[in-house]
C-alpha positions, 0 to 999 in steps of 0.5 A: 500500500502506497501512502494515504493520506486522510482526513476525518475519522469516518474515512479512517475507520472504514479504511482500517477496518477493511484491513482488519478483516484480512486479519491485519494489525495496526500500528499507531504512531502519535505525532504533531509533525516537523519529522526528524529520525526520531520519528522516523524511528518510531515509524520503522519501529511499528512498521517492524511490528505490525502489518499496517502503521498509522502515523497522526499528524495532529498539532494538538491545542490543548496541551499548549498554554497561552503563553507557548509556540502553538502558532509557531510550532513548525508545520509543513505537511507536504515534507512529512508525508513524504518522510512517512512514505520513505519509512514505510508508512500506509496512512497519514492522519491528517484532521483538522483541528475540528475534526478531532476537537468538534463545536461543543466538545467538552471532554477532559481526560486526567491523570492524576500524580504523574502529571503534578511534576516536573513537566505539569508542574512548569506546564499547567493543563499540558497533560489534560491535553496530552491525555484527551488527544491520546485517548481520542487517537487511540479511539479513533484508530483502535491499534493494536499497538501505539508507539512514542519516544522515551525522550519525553519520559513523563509523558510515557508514564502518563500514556502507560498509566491512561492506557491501564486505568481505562482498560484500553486494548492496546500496547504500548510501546516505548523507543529509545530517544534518536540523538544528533552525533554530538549527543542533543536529543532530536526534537522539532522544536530544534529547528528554532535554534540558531547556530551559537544556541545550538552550541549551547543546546549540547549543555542538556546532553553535557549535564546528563553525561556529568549526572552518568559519570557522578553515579559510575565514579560511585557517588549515590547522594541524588542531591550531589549527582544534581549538583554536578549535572547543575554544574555542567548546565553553567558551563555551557551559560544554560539555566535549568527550569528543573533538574530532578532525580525521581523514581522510573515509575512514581516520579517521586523525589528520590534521595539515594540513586539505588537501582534505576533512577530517572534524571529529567532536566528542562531549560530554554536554550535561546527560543527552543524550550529543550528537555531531555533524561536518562536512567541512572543505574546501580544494578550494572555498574554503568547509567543507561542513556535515555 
């Protein structure tokens, strides 16, 4: 099947259904756009998995506050479709804002403690909007399997817990984040930084190394593992919005790295709000990069 590009939910379903019938399984890829290889990994990674891949190409809304880039946000529809088709893609979905949001909606899905923090507690309401367009996608779609990227942690966790709590019949898999050769984690919102803020921008990958070779030199106290990725963040002149060490599952405030332990770090580099994470590791002598 060559790429096919759609619009409404009618036309998406009748068009799923019919492979379903022939006993298909369905991937589905969640997106807002502005593809780069970490998409593009997503796409390969459900298309390795299931029969058939849905990518949704949706600037969601609701998860921007007023004060955020939702009309800056890069958008060029005709590139993406044509970097879904070179993944292997079979269908693009496309709505626009009204087909996924109609006159009189008025649905929120919450999840509640794992959006408190770190992200949700620096983007009020973002969650509420990540959770709503999710549930939404996943109903519109019906996959067998959904798939995102493990650079955005706490909003794995969120998926994950929606997807149990609702009891929704999909799996939910979570891929390892793509980089750029000096390290910065691939994200759309990179196209906004200029050359000497893209210098800058390696100072959330920096810090992240220096919070890993803390913990491999066997330094355990999360406060001194913060400090030293702290540290890293100044030399580059990056001020973090936060720089945390919590629990892989909780997201809870931890005191000692024992076991696996996420680091989640946010900072405005220039124009681009950046974030990114790692696992912090005991059990194997060595940190898991994110």
């Amino acid at each position: 099947m060559s790429l096919r590009i759609v619009r409404t939910v009618a036309e998406l379903r009748t068009l799923l259904e019919r492979e379903r019938s022939a006993d298909r399984s369905v991937g589905l890829v969640p997106t807002m756009g502005a593809f780069h290889d970490g998409h593009r990994s997503l796409m390969e990674r459900a298309g390795a998995d299931c029969d058939l891949v849905v990518v949704s190409l949706f600037v969601n809304p609701t998860q921007f506050g007023p004060r955020e880039d939702l009309a800056a946000y890069p958008r060029d529809e005709q590139r993406d479709a044509a970097i879904a088709g070179e993944a292997g893609v079979d269908v693009l979905f496309a709505p626009p804002v009204e087909e996924v949001y109609p006159d009189g909606f008025a649905t929120t899905v919450r999840v509640g403690g794992l959006t408190e923090t770190l992200e949700g507690a620096h983007r009020p309401g973002h969650f509420d909007g990540v959770a709503t367009v999710v549930a939404k996608l996943l109903g519109m779609a019906q996959p067998d399997a959904a798939f995102f990227g493990q650079k955005d942690a706490q909003q794995a966790l969120v998926i994950r817990r929606l997807v149990r709590d609702l009891d929704l019949p999909v799996r939910i898999e979570i891929c390892p984040t793509v980089r750029e050769a000096d390290g910065l984690a691939m994200s759309s919102r990179n196209a906004y930084l200029g050359p000497a803020d893209r210098a800058r921008a390696i100072a959330l990958r920096r810090a992240l190394d220096a919070a890993e070779a803390a913990v491999a030199a066997g330094e355990r106290d999360a406060a001194a593992v913060e400090s030293a990725a702290r540290a890293a963040l100044a030399e580059h002149g990056v001020e973090p919005e936060y720089v945390a060490l919590v629990a892989t599952d909780s997201l809870s405030p931890v005191d000692r790295v024992d076991g696996e332990v996420l680091m989640a770090l946010a900072a405005r580099v220039g124009p681009a709000r950046l974030i990114d994470n790692t696992i912090l590791s005991t059990t194997d002598g060595a940190s898991r990069s994110a």
